[in-house]
N, C-alpha and C positions, 0 to 999 in steps of 0.2 A: 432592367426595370427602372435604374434612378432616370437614365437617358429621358426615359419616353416619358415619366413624370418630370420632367425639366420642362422637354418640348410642347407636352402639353400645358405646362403652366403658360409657357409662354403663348403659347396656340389664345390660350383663354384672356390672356392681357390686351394681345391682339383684337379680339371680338371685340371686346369692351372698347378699346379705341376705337375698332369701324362704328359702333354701335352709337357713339357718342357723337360721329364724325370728324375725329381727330389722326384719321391717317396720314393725312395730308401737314399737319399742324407739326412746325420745323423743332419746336422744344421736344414734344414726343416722340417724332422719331429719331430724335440725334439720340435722347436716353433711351430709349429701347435699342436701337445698337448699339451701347455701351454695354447694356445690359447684357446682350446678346456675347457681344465679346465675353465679359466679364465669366458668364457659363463656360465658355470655349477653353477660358483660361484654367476653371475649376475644374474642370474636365482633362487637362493635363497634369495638374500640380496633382488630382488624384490616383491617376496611374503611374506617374513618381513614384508614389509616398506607398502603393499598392508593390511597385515593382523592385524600390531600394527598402521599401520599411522604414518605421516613424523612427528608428536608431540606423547612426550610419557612422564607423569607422573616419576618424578622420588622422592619416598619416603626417608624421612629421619627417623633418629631414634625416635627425639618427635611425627612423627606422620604427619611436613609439610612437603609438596608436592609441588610441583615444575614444571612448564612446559619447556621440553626440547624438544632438535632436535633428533629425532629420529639417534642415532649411525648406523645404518644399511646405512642411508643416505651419509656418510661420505665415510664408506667402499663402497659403491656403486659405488660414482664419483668415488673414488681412483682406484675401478678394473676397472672401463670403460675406464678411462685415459690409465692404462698399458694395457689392451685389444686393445686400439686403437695403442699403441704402439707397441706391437706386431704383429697388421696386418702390419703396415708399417713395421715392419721387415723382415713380411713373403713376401712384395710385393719384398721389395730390394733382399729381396734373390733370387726372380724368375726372376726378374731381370738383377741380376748379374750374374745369372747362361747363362741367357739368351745371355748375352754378350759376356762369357767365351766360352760359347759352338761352339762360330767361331773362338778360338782360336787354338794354338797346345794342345795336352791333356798334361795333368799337372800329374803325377803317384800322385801324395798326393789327387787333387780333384778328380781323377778318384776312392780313396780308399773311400773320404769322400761322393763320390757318391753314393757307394755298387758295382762299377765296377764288382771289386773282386768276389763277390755272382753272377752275371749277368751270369758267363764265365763255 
């Protein structure tokens, strides 16, 4: 179930940029592949943390053991954190696109759009 509510989050970020006409637009979609990764990653650090558990034995050389916090848990927060940071990046960019696009057209953001490939 998390899966399908991920992909569809993303499914819906997506709209929003065709919708805006920023699929093409090279800052969105380098962050949306980020982003994309970024799930990819979350999605392994949680079958880790699902398949060793948030506590995990750490051996030393005589032989004692030691209970610790699962490391995967660390890496977790820290990608969820930039994951969450990058949606907010992705919103300000639909955003700000959004606001530019009742502007005069700009030749630099019309490049950084893919104007140029459009034509």
């Amino acid at each position: 179930m998390r899966q399908k509510s991920l992909k569809e989050q993303a499914d819906a970020i997506l709209r929003m940029a065709e919708d805006a006409g920023l699929e093409d637009n090279y800052f969105f979609t380098t962050t949306f592949k980020r982003y994309q990764v970024q799930l990819h990653i979350l999605d392994e650090l949680e079958k880790t943390i699902e398949e060793k558990g948030v506590l995990v034995n750490k051996s030393y050389v005589k032989g004692e053991k030691n209970l610790y916090s699962n490391p995967a848990v660390v890496d977790f927060n820290r990608t969820t954190d930039s994951a969450n940071k990058t949606v907010a990046t992705l919103l300000r960019i639909l955003k700000s696109f959004d606001a530019e696009s009742h502007e005069d057209a700009d030749p630099l953001m019309d490049m950084i759009n893919g104007a140029d490939e459009k034509q």
